[in-house]
Steps between C-alpha positions, in 0.01 A plus 500: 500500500719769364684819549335881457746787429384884586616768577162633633160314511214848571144409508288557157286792639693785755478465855428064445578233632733216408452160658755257509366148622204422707422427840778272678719522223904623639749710314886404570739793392854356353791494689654815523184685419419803682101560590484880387187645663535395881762402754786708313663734615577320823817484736572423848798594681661466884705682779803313480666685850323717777422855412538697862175779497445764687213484765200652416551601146349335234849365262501316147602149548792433246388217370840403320496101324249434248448168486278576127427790312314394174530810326821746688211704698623505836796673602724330794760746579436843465123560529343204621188550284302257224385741215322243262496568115154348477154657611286323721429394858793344673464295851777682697633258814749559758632439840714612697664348832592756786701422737624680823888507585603363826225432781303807352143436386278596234227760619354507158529412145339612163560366141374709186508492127578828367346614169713744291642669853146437697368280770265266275415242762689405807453308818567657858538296795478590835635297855353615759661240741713199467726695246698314167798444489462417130231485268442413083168689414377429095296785294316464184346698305350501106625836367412649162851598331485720177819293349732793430547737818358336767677369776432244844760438760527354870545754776477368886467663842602397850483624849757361703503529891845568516736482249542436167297264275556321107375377253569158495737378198615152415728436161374093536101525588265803399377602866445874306377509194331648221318456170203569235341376207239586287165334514323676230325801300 
């Protein structure tokens, strides 16, 4: 076997196809090698304290620690948002643990995924008895992002008995946390 060098391999006719191998046949990328149409960009960060919220009122979680960024998309400390360079559709996944201070309860909880500074898909829920005391919810959603202005970010909402309630932050473990990456075209 040898080696091919290109710089680009195009079909003969526009709009072909180019098949590499045949059926059962596996590709290995080098080490080091970065897959360029799918999983990139991608990060994931965490809540490394508790961010106190106000009750009632949906609040950005400041998701602070990335543990990766692949490509410097998310922003950890002023805006809390991941504005990909690269068109596509991105799974977005978060969650976000609530917590009420003291012997309070939770009454209610919602997590959401906000698309460029609107609800895009969130998850209320109610207790109707038997309240929380605390509670880790998960969202996720596949969201079309344009790769140059677009924007996601994790905003929660609690309803506290009495009280005041947090979002639950931890510098060792990610009990809150956030992240995206692209799965495609």
């Amino acid at each position: 076997m040898g080696t091919i060098k290109a710089t680009n391999i195009e079909p003969i006719a526009d709009n072909g196809t180019v098949t590499l191998g045949s059926s059962g046949d596996t590709f290995s990328l080098g080490s080091g090698v970065k897959q360029s149409n799918i999983l990139y960009p991608a990060f994931e960060a965490f809540l490394t304290s508790d961010q106190t919220v106000s009750d009632a009122t949906l609040t950005k979680c400041q998701v602070n620690s990335e543990i990766y960024d692949t490509d410097n998309c998310y922003d950890n400390s002023t805006n809390y948002r991941f504005t990909p360079n690269v068109a596509g559709r991105y799974n977005v996944y978060g969650a976000l643990h609530f917590e009420a201070d003291a012997d309070n309860r939770l009454a209610g909880v919602e997590i959401a995924i906000y698309k460029n500074g609107s609800v895009y898909s969130d998850l209320p829920i109610q207790f109707y008895t038997n309240y929380e005391k605390k509670m880790t919810p998960f969202i996720s959603s596949v969201i079309s992002l344009n790769g140059s202005s677009d924007y996601v970010e994790l905003y929660g909402w609690n309803n506290v008995t009495t009280g005041t309630a947090t979002f639950g932050g931890n510098a060792s473990v990610a009990i809150t946390y956030f992240g995206a990456y692209r799965i495609g075209t």
